[in-house]
Residue, then its C-alpha position, 0 to 999 in steps of 0.5 A: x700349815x703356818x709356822x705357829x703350828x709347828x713344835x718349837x725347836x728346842x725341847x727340855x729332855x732329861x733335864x738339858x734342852x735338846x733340838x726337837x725333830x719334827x714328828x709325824x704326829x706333829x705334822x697332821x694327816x692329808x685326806x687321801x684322793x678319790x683315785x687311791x681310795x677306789x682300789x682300797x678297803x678303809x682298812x687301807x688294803x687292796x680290795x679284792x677285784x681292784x683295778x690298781x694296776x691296770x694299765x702298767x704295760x700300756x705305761x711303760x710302752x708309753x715311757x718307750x720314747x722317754x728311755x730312748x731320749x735319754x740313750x740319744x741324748x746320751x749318745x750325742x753328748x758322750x756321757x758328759x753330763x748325765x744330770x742334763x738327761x733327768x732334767x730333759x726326761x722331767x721336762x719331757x714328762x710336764x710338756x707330756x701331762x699338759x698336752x694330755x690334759x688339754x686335748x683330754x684323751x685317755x686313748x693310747x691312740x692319742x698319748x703314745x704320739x704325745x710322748x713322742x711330741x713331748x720327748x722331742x720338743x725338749x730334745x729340739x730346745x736342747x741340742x738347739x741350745x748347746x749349739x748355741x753354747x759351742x758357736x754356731x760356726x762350728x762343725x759340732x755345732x751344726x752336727x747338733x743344729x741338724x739333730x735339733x731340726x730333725x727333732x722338731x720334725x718328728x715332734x710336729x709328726x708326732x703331734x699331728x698323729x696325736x691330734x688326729x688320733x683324737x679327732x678319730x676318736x671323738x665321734x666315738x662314745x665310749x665304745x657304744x658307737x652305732x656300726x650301721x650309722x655310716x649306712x643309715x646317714x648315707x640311705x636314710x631310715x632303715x627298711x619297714x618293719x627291720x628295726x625301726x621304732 
């Protein structure tokens, strides 16, 4: 929307001119996306056997590891400063949508170790940074340094799992795999007149 588009800002009202508020109607209306359509009526309401919260559980024991950053962050740091921890958990949560869509699973497999990727690669940069900021020669400095390099370690773990879970799972489709194809592969055909066609 340009500039031009919008109300001027200042209106006549009961004869002395007053500062116009933006009003909805002046604003226009966003199509809404497929994804929020599917679980809705053109009325706007739930529709009846809609999926809308499906996967809430699996959500939150997903955001598992997030909680417990921002506690370890809390602890390591005694509740100096609490605004470092949303940013962490925001950046934790860009690093965590990125991952997800390059590898472009939907697996819990494969997003539950990604969150932890996710959650410790920030960690590792942040405790890393702030012993910078104290000087390295310093013993809090090096208590923060092991914590970063124990952090890089379960972020590369962590990775390696989510990869792995996805390579597992790409050979699968959908849940429609063939549970004879291992044997079949390994022994050729299957036997006269048993299913062949």
């Amino acid at each position: 929307m340009a500039l031009s588009d919008l109300p001027p800002l200042v209106e006549v009202s009961h004869e002395k001119e007053r500062l116009a508020l933006v009003r909805l109607s002046d604003v226009g209306t966003v199509p809404t996306g497929e994804d929020r359509r599917r679980d809705h009526e053109p009325s706007g309401q739930f529709a009846k056997g809609n999926r809308a919260a499906a996967g809430r559980a699996a959500k939150r024991a997903l955001t598992a590891p997030l909680r417990a950053a921002r506690k370890r962050v809390q602890l390591a740091l005694g509740a100096e400063c609490p605004s470092a921890t949303d940013e962490l958990l925001s950046d934790a949560m860009s690093i965590y949508s990125s991952s997800k869509l390059d590898l472009g699973s939907r697996s819990v497999l494969v997003l539950g170790p990604l969150v932890t990727h996710a959650t410790e690669t920030v960690l590792a940069g942040f405790f890393a940074r702030r012993a910078a900021e104290l000087g390295l020669e310093s013993e809090e400095a090096g208590r923060l340094l092991g914590l970063a390099h124990a952090c890089e370690t379960q972020a590369t773990r962590a990775l390696t799992a989510a990869l792995a879970a996805c390579k597992g799972l790409a050979g699968r489709k959908d849940g429609q795999a063939d549970p004879h194809k291992a044997v079949l592969d390994a022994f050729g055909e299957s036997a006269p007149g048993k299913g062949s066609s």
